[in-house]
N, C-alpha and C positions, 0 to 999 in steps of 0.2 A: 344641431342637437348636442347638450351636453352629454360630458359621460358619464356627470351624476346621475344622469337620470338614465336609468338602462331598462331600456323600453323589454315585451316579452319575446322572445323566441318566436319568428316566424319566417314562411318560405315564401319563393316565388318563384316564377319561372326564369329569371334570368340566375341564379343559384344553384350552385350543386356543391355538394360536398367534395372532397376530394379526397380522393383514397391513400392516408399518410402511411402505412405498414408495406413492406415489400410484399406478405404476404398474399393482401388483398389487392395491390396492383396484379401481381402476376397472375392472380385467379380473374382479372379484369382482361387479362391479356389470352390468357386460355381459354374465356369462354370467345373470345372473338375469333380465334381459330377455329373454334369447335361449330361454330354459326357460319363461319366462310364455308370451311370444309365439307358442312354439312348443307350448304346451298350447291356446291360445285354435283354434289351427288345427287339432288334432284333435279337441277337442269341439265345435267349431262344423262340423265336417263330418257328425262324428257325428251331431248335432242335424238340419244337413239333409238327411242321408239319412234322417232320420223323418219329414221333411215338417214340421219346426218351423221356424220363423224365429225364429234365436238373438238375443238383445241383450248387446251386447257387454261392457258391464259385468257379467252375468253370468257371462259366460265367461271373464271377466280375473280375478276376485275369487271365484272356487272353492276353498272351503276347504281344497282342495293348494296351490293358489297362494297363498291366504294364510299357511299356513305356511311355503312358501317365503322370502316377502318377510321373517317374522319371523326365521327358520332365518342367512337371510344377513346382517341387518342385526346378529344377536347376536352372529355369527362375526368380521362385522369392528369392533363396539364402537367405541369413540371417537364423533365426530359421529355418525355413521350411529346409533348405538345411543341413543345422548343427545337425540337430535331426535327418534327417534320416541318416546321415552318423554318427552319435552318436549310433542310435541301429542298425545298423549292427555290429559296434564295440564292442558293450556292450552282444548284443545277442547275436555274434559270430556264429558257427554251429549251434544253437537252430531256425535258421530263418527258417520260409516258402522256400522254394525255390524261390516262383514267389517274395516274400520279397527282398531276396538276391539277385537277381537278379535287383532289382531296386537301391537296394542300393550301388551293387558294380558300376551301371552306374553314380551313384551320387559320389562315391569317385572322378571320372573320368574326370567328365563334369563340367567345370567354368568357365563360361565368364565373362570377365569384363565389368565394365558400360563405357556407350559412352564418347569420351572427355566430352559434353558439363556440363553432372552428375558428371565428376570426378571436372571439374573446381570450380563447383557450392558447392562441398564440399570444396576443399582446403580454396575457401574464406569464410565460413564459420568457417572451423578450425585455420585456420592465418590469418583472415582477408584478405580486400580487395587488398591490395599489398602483396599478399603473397611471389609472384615469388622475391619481396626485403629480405624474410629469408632465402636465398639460393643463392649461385652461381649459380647453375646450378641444373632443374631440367627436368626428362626424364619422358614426358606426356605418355609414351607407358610403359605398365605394364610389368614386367618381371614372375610374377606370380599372378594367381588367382584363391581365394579359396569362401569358404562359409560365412564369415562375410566384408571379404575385400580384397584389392588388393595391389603387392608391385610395389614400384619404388626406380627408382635409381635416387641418386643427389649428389650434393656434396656441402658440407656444406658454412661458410662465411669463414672457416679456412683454407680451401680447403682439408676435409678429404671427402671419398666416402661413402655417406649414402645409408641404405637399408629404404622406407618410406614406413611403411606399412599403409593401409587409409581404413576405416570403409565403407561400403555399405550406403547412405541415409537410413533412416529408420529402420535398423535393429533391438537396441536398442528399439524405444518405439512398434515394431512389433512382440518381443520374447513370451510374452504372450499370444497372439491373434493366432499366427500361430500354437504354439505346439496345444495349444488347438483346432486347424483345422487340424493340421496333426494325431491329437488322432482320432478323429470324422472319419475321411477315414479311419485309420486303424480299426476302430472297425466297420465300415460301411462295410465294402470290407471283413470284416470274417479273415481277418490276426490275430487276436486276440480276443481271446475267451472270452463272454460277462462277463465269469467269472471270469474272470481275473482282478484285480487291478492296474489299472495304476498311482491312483495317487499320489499314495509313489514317483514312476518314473518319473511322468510330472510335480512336484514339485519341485525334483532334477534339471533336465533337465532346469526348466525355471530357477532357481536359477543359473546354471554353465553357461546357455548363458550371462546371466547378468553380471558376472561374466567374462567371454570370451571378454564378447565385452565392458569393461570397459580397454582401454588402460594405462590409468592411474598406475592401477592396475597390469597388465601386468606387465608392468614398473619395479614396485615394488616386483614382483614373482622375473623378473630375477636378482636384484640385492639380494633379499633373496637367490633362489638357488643359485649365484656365490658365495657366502660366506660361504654355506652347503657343498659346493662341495671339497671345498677346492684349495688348489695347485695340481691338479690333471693335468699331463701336457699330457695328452691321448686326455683332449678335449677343446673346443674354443664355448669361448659363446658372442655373441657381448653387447659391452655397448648400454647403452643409451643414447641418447644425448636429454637431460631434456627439452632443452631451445626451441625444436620441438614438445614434447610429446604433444599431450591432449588426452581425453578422447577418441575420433573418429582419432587421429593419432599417430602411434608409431614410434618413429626417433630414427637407430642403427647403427653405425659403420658394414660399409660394411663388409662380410667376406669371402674370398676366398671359393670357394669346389666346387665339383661335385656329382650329384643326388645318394646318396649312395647306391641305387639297381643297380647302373654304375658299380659297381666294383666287380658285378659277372662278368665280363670279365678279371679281375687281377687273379692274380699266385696264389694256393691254399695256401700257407703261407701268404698271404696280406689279402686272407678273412678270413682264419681262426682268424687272430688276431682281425680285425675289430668287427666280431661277438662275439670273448672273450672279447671285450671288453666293448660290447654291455651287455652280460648280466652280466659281475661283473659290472656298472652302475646299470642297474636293483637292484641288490641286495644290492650294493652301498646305492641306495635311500631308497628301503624298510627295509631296516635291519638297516643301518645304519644310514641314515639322517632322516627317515620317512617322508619324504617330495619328490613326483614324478609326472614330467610333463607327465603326464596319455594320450597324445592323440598321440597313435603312428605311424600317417599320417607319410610314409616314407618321403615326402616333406619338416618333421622337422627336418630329419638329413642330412648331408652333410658330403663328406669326402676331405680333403685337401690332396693329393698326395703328395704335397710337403713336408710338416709336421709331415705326419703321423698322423694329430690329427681329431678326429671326431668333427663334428661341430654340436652344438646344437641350435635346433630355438624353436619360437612360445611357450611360457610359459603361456597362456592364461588357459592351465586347468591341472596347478599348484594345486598339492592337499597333504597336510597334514594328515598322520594315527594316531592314537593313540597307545599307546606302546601294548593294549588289541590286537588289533587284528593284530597288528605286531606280538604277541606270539601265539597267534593262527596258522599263516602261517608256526611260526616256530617247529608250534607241527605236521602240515602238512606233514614239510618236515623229519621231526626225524619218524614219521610215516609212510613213506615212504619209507623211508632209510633201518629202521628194516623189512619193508616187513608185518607190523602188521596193519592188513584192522581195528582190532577192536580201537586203537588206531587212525586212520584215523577218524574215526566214530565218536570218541569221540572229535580231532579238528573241525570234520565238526559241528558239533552242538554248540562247543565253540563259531566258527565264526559266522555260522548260515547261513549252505549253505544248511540246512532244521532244523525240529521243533519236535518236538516229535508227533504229528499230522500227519507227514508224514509215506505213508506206505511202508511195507518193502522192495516192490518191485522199488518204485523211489528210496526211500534211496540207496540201492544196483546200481540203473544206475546211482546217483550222487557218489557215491565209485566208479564206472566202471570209469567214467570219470575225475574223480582224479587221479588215478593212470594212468591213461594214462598218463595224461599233468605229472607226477611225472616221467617217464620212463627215461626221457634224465638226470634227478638229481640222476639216482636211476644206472644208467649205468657206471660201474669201466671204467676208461680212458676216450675217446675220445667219442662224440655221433657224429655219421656220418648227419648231417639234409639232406645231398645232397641224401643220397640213403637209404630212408625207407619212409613205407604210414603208419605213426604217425597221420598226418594232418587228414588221409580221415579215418581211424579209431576212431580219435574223433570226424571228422564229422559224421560220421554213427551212433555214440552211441549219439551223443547231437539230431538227426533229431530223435532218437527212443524215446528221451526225451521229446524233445519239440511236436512232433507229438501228444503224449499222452494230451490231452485238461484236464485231471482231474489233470496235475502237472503242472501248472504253478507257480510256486512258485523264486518268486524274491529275491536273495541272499540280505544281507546288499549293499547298494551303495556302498561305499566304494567298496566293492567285485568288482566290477561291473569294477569299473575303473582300479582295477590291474589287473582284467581277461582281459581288454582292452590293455593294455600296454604288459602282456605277450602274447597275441593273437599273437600282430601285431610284435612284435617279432620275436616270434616263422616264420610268412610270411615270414620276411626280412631274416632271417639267413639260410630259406628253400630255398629263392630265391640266397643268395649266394652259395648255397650248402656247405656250412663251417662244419667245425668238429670242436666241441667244450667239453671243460672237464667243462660240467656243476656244476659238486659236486667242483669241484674245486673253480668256481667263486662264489661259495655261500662263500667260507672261506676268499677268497681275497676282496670279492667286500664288505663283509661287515666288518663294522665300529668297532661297539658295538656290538652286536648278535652274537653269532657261532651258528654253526648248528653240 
């Protein structure tokens, strides 16, 4: 569709407007209190007109109410949508159920805003003749997520762009909302009074900021493409400068298909994909120390044609320090030799607990390191397709996180490789791939051996 032709104003059900004013977030945010709050009072009466004695986290976290919490956080996107698909990722198995359960409908659920919102930005980010910096641009979204939405055009050279475009408001709304979406989760009992959030909602509002600085973006993926090297296994799209700003990111088109697509390819096309997947992985940590942390399958792509993986969305681009780069790698040599006390002593190096903690969590943060260590720790091939790895570390992370006297928050840092290998770990589960893990620790990485 051209952008001459600017068709009329209409809706549909995958569209919602987005609420750009802090005003009207925060009244989006109140009336979902006032809806929870007001459910807990007629099923908790409910309950003792039966002669039960209700418990209040039950009654706040009923699965209406948790769709609720998901329904609203999707509607108003930006922070609100971004943080809670943030600590699903980050908290991985350690959630609430009735948690995870909102959050994996937020991975899911994105509508874009109505033409008339998306118009009202574009002339804001290119001014009022926009549709004159393009040939050709296609008003109907091809994808949308938590900060913004992509289109396709095609440039004045006539190359095929990918234009991804910022939600109204999001930016000056990152502050306002984390700190609404804390307020419910510690309102609702998800999180225990004793727990410290705000090492985490500090993080958090910094990496949106951060996220939704496209400019910045920008500048991540021509730093990774230069890290990365001549590495001809993946394809990263440029950028075309002369489109960017702050609320827009303009990239040479690039071919692929949704890479959980190709659990339906030959077991040799997924096997390789996923070896390739985590000598990357190790690639970045070991060797570049620099890794796009948000592993939304939506940011890889796979080209058939090529054979090459295709990398997107460099917004939460994150740099390690060589410290705790050696710490992972006293993890993995600890693992390797089968020595828990040696594990012991990287976990307190990194600081996945304190000398404070007692012996009995320390021993379920050892249980659940060697878990996630079992596929590195395995001679040959690790099968992902046929073993319960996954539900085994969910079982010991719920016996962890269930305990309210451990909550204890690794380093950030931690936080976002445990994210990256999580979502991983999903994707290569979902291809059912066999992978020689110990192997891609030695190829993928640079500098480091293990």
């Amino acid at each position: 569709m051209s952008s001459s032709n600017k068709p009329p104003v209409t809706k549909n059900a995958n569209e919602s407007a987005v609420p750009a004013g802090r005003f009207a977030r925060l009244s989006r945010f109140g009336a979902l209190a006032t809806t929870v709050a007001g459910s807990v009072v007629k099923n908790g009466t409910k309950q003792l007109a039966q002669g039960k004695r209700p418990k209040l986290s039950s009654l706040l976290m009923t699965p209406k109410n948790a769709m609720r919490v998901a329904d609203q956080l999707a509607q108003l996107r930006g922070a609100a949508m971004k943080l809670g698909q943030l600590v699903s990722m980050d908290a991985g198995d350690m959630l609430p159920p009735q948690l995870a359960e909102i959050m994996a409908k937020l991975r899911q659920d994105a509508k874009h805003m109505p033409r008339k919102q998306l118009l009202a930005v574009l002339e804001k980010e290119w001014g009022e003749n926009w549709d004159e910096r393009v040939r050709e641009f296609n008003l109907t979204p091809i994808a949308a997520a938590s900060i913004g939405q992509v289109h396709e055009a095609i440039s004045l050279t006539g190359e095929k762009l990918a234009i991804k475009i910022q939600y109204p408001g999001v930016r000056d709304s990152i502050d306002s909302d984390i700190d609404n979406v804390a307020t419910i989760l510690r309102f609702t009992g998800l999180v225990p009074k004793t727990f410290d959030l705000a090492a985490l909602l500090a993080e958090a509002k910094k990496q949106l900021h951060e996220e939704a600085d496209y400019l910045r973006e920008a500048e991540c993926i021509v730093k990774y493409t230069e890290a990365l090297g001549e590495d001809e296994r993946f394809e990263i799209p440029t950028v075309d400068a002369s489109l960017t700003t702050r609320g827009i990111l303009a990239m040479r088109y690039v071919e692929g298909v949704p890479i959980e697509q190709m659990a339906h390819a030959t077991q040799p096309v997924r096997d390789k994909i996923a070896t390739t997947m985590f000598e990357l992985l190790f690639k970045e940590l070991l060797g570049m120390r620099l890794m796009q942390t948000d592993p939304n399958f939506a940011n890889y792509r796979y080209n058939p044609k090529t054979g090459k993986v295709v990398l997107l969305d460099f917004g939460a681009t994150r740099s390690f320090n060589k410290e705790l780069v050696d710490g992972y790698v006293d993890v993995m040599k600890a693992a390797q030799a089968s020595s828990r006390s040696q594990m012991e002593k990287a976990g307190l190096r990194i600081g996945y607990f304190d000398s404070t903690t007692k012996p009995y969590h320390r021993d379920l943060v050892l249980d659940l390191m060697e878990l996630a260590c079992i596929p590195l720790c395995t001679e040959g091939v690790f099968d992902f397709g046929n073993t319960d790895l996954a539900a085994k570390i969910r079982d010991k992370g719920f016996e962890l996180g269930e305990d309210r006297k451990f909550w204890h928050a690794p380093p950030i840092d931690c936080l976002f490789i445990h994210r990256k290998l999580g979502g991983l770990f999903l994707l290569v589960t979902r291809l059912k791939a066999r992978v020689d893990v110990g192997a891609c620790v030695v190829s993928g990485a640079v500098v480091a051996r293990v």
